[in-house]
N, C-alpha and C positions, 0 to 999 in steps of 0.2 A: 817547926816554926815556918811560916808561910814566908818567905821571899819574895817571890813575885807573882803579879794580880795579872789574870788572863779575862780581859773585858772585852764583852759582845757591845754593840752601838744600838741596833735597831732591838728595842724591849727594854733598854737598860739606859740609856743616855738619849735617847732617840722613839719617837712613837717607828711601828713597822708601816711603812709605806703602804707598801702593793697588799696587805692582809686587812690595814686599819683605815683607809682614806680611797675614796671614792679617783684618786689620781688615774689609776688603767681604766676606770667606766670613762674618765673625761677625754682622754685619750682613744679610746674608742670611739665614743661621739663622736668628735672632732675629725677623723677619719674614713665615718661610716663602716664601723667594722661591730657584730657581734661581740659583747662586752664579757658574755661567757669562754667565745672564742678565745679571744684575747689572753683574759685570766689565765686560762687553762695553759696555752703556748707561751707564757712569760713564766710560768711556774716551769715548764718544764726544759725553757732554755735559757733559764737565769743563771745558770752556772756558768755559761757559755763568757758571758761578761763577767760575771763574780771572780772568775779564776783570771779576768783578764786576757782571755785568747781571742776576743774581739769587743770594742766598745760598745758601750748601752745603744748610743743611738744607732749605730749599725745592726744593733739585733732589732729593735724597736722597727726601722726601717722595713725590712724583711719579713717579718712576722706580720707588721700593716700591710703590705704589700700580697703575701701571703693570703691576708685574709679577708683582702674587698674581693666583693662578688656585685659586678665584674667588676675585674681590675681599671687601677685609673692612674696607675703610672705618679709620675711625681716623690718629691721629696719630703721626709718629714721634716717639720719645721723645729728645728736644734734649740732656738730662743726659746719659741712656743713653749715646747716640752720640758726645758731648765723651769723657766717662769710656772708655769703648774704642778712641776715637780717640790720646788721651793713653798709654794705655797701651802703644800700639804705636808709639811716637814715641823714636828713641833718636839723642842726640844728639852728635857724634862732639867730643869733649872735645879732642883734637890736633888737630884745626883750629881751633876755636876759639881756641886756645891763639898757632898758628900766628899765627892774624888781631891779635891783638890785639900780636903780639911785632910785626906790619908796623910798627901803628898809633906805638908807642914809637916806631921805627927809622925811619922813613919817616910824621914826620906834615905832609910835606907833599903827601901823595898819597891821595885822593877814593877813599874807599870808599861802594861803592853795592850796595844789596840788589837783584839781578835775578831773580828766581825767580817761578813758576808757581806759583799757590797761591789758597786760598778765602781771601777776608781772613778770616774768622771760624777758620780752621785757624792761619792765618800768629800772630793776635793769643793764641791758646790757649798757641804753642810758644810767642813770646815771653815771655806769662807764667810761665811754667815755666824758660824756658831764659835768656831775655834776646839774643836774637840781633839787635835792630835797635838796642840800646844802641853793636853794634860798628861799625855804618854810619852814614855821613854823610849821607846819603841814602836815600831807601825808593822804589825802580823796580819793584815787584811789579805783578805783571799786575792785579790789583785795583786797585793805586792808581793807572797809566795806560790802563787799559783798553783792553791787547792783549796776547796769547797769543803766549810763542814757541812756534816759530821764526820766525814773520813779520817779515819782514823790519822793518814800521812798529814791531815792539816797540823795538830798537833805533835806532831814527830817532827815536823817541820820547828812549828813556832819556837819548842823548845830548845832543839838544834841553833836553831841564830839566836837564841836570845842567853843560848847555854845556861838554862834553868834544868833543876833537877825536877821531875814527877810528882814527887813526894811533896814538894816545898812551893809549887804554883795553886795557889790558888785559879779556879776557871767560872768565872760568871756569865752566863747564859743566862736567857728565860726560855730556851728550848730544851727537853729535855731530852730528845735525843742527839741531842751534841755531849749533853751532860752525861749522858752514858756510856759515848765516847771515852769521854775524858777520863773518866773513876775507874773505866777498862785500864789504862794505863797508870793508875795510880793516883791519879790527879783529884784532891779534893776538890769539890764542887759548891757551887751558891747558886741557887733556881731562883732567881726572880721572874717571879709569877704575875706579878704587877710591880707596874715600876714604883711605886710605894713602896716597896720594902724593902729597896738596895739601902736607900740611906740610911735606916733602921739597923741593918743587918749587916750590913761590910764590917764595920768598926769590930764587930765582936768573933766575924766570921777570920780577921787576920790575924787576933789575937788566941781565938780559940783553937783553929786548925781543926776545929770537928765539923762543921757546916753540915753535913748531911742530912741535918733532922730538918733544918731550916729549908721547907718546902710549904709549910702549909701558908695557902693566900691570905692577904688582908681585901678587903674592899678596895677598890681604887677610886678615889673622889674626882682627880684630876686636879685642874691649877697647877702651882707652879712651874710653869713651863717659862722659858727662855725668851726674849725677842731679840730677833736678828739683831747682828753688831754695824 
């Protein structure tokens, strides 16, 4: 029997930012820097903030800095970058919905926030959306400082949350996290679009077989959230 719910944010309660929203091209603009530059160096020092060993806008800083030609010195602007960030932040209102209908139904079962994320981004949506009022627990890469898919993210999560393997469910729409996870035991739910968390939870906590539950539905979009 599933115990406790291991939820990702960005693909499952959240659109993905820097993959789905033009936010790093406006951010580039705004700086005169190469938009592929950019992409490319925020992919490959997103960990760097995700685990929390330095804040977003301090890698953000750095990386623009890094990559005007020529350089021009100066600060990034922290409000700027909040306010554009928020603005491309759309938060999928049927899962939420979904999560909180478990919470009534099943409140004997440990929900826990597992997502990748700047704590400085993660604490913005919440104020805006309220997304860690629905979790019992907060397992974000910031607050245990490690990145999935590595394997120690979840040797972590389950260690503080002293959840057994067998009995966490782990909901992702990556699937190499998801293979992480089912390495250690850990039944899995792929949301492929965020359409089909709320379809699929209900039966994925009762069933405790979830594995077949991969193939996509269409994603139409709507019901999404507006800020609180």
């Amino acid at each position: 029997m599933i115990r406790t719910l291991f939820v990702d944010a960005g693909g499952v309660l959240y659109n993905n930012i820097n993959e789905e929203t033009d936010f790093l091209a406006r951010v580039a603009d705004n700086y005169g820097v190469h938009r592929e530059e950019l992409a490319r160096s925020i992919e490959e020092r997103a960990h760097v903030y995700e685990s929390g060993a330095q804040p977003v806008h301090q890698v953000l800083q750095r990386l623009v800095t890094n990559a005007q030609r020529p350089p021009r010195g100066g600060r990034v602007d922290a409000r700027w970058l909040d306010h554009a960030y928020l603005e491309s932040v759309r938060a999928y209102g049927d899962n939420f919905r979904a999560l909180r209908k478990i919470r009534e139904v099943r409140p004997d079962l440990r929900l826990v926030l597992t997502n990748n994320e700047a704590e400085h981004w993660d604490r913005l949506k919440d104020q805006a959306f309220g997304h860690f009022a629905m979790f019992d627990a907060l397992c974000s890469s910031w607050r245990i400082c490690r990145v999935k898919p590595a394997r120690s993210f979840f040797v972590e999560a389950l260690h503080r949350c002293r959840a057994t393997a067998a009995e966490t469910l782990v909901v992702d729409d990556r699937r190499t996290v998801l293979r992480t996870a089912s390495a250690l035991g850990m039944p899995t739910l792929h949301v492929s679009v965020p359409d089909v968390f709320a379809d699929w939870l209900w039966s994925a906590v009762h069933d405790a077989r979830p594995a077949g539950l991969s193939a996509a539905r269409p994603y139409h979009g709507g019901n999404g959230l507006t800020p609180r």
